[in-house]
C-alpha positions, 0 to 999 in steps of 0.5 A: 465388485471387481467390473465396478472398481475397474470402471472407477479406475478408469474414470479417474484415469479419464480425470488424469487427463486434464492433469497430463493436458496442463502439463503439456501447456505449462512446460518446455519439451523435455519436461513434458516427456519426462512427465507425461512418460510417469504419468501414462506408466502410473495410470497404466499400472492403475487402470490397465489402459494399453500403452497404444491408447496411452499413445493415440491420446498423448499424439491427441494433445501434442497436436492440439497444443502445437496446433497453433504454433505450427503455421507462424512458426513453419520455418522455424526450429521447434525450440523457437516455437515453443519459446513463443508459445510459452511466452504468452503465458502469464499467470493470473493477476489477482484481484483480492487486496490485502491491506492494513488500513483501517481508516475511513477516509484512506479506505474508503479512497482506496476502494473508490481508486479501485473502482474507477480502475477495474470493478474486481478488485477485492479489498481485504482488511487485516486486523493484525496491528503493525507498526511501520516496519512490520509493515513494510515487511509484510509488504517485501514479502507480498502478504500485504498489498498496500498500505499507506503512510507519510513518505520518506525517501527509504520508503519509496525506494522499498515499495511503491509509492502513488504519489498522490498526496492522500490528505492534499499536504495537511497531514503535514501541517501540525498542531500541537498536544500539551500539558495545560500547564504549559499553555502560557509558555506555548503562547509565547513562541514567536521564532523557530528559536523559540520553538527550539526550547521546547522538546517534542515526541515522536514514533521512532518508526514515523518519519517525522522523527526524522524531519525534527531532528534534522531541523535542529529540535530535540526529540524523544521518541518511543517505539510505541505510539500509545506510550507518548501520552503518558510520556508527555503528561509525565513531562519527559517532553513537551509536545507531541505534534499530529496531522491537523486532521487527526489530532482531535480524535487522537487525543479523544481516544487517550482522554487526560484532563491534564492535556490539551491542543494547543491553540497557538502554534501551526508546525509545518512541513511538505511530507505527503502521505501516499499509498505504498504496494508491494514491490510484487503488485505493480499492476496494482499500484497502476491500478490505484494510480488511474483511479486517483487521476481520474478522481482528480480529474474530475473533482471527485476526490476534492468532493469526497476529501472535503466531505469526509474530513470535513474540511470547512469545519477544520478550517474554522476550528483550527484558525490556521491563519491566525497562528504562528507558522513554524516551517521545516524543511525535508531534507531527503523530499523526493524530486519526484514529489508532485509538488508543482500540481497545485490541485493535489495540494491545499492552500495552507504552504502559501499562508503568512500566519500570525506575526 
């Protein structure tokens, strides 16, 4: 019994030496004495291995370790070369993904941008529901990695914006949710005075709450989302305005028979929705911006945008240049706003509408 617990001692001693080993390879000098002095009494205390043995393998792992210093750094102090040993290390990059997006089209993106960068990225989803504060939280702390959201000049200087507009410009292009009853009043809207008779709702937390305010309408706004429906049915405002790519699903998954999308009215404004990263994942937000590029480059984004949003049929639908544009401005766009590159955007910025 005794013979076997020695041998075991001395097997696990033999396993502390990958321990005492990463020790050497990860700290300064003094640390490494300091550490490696604790860990050859405890596994002498532990086994009964001699102090000379002890010694013969610390000398074993100092020469392996410094090994490599020693012909760059002859003329060198041995403080010089540790500090260039030490500068090579760098900790692994990880390549799991955490994200709160949950949508088709911007995941299936993101995945694609990732693909096109680096093949071992993988993405993580969430379940928890947040709100964009919380999400931007999260971000600041490194629990999520990337989510996405229209852009204000708060957001890109908290976390990384990709600024490559995720929808090309339509989620900024709005229509209009509204009573049915009002349907006669909506159609007669012709000038931005007009339009400023009439009270819209919005998320407080959705940048666009900002823009509206800032164009002179008045807003009413709720800190949750799913509140603006009965909000508005119940005549505390009068419009509630979303992406033109959303607005049909949206309102099919609050189904009221006393609201309707308006046919009438096009808002519009330059707000891009970008993917944003974690301040602590800058390698990544390089990553998704390659990826983007080269999808771009090559036409593959345009490809998968049309298809998956299913543009052409949008386009019918909505009949966007047959409506009254109302354009706002964006007070605090980001100069860096890639606004020059035509290929990132659709054409409908350029469009007259109805007179």
């Amino acid at each position: 019994m005794a013979i076997h617990l020695a041998v075991a001692m001395r097997v696990i001693a033999m396993g502390m030496t990958s321990v005492i080993r990463y020790v050497f390879t990860r700290t300064t000098t003094l640390i490494i004495t300091k550490r490696a002095a604790c860990w050859s009494l405890f596994i002498m205390a532990l086994t009964g291995l001699s102090a000379s043995s002890l010694a013969v393998f610390a000398a074993d792992i100092a020469s392996s370790h410094f090994a490599a210093n020693s012909n760059s750094n002859s003329n060198s102090g041995s403080s010089d070369a540790i500090k260039s040993d030490v500068s090579h290390i760098q900790a692994p990059i990880s390549k799991t993904i955490v994200t709160t997006i949950q949508q088709t089209w911007q995941l299936n993106l993101l995945k694609e941008a990732l693909r096109r960068s680096d093949s071992g990225y993988q993405v993580q989803q969430m379940s928890t529901q947040m709100n964009q504060k919380r999400k931007v939280e999260e971000a600041l702390a490194g629990t999520v990695d990337v989510f996405w959201s229209m852009t204000s000049k708060e957001l890109e200087e908290t976390v990384l914006p990709v600024r490559i507009p995720l929808f090309k410009g339509l989620l900024g292009n709005r229509l209009l949710i509204i009573r049915k009853a009002d349907e006669t009043r909506f159609a007669k809207v012709k000038t931005m005075a007009d339009f400023r008779q009439l009270k819209a709702g919005q998320n407080r937390y959705w940048p666009d709450a900002t823009i509206l305010e800032a164009n002179g309408l008045p807003v009413v706004t709720s800190y949750q989302y799913t509140n603006l429906y009965p909000m508005l049915e119940g005549g505390r405002f009068d419009y509630l305005a979303l992406g033109a790519q959303e607005i049909g699903e949206e309102l099919a998954s609050h189904p009221d028979p006393a609201l309707k999308v308006d046919s009438h009215i096009l808002l519009q404004y330059r707000s891009p929705a970008y993917f944003f990263v974690s301040p602590k994942r800058p390698e990544l937000a390089a990553a998704i911006l390659a990826g983007l590029e080269s999808m771009v480059s090559d036409g593959s984004f345009d490809e998968m945008f049309n298809r998956e949003l299913k543009i052409e049929q949008l386009y019918r639908e909505a009949k966007f240049e047959q409506r009254v544009i109302i354009r706002l401005d964006t007070p605090d766009l980001s100069p860096l706003t890639p606004i020059e590159r035509k290929e990132l955007w659709l054409d409908l910025f350029s469009m007259q509408g109805a007179k």
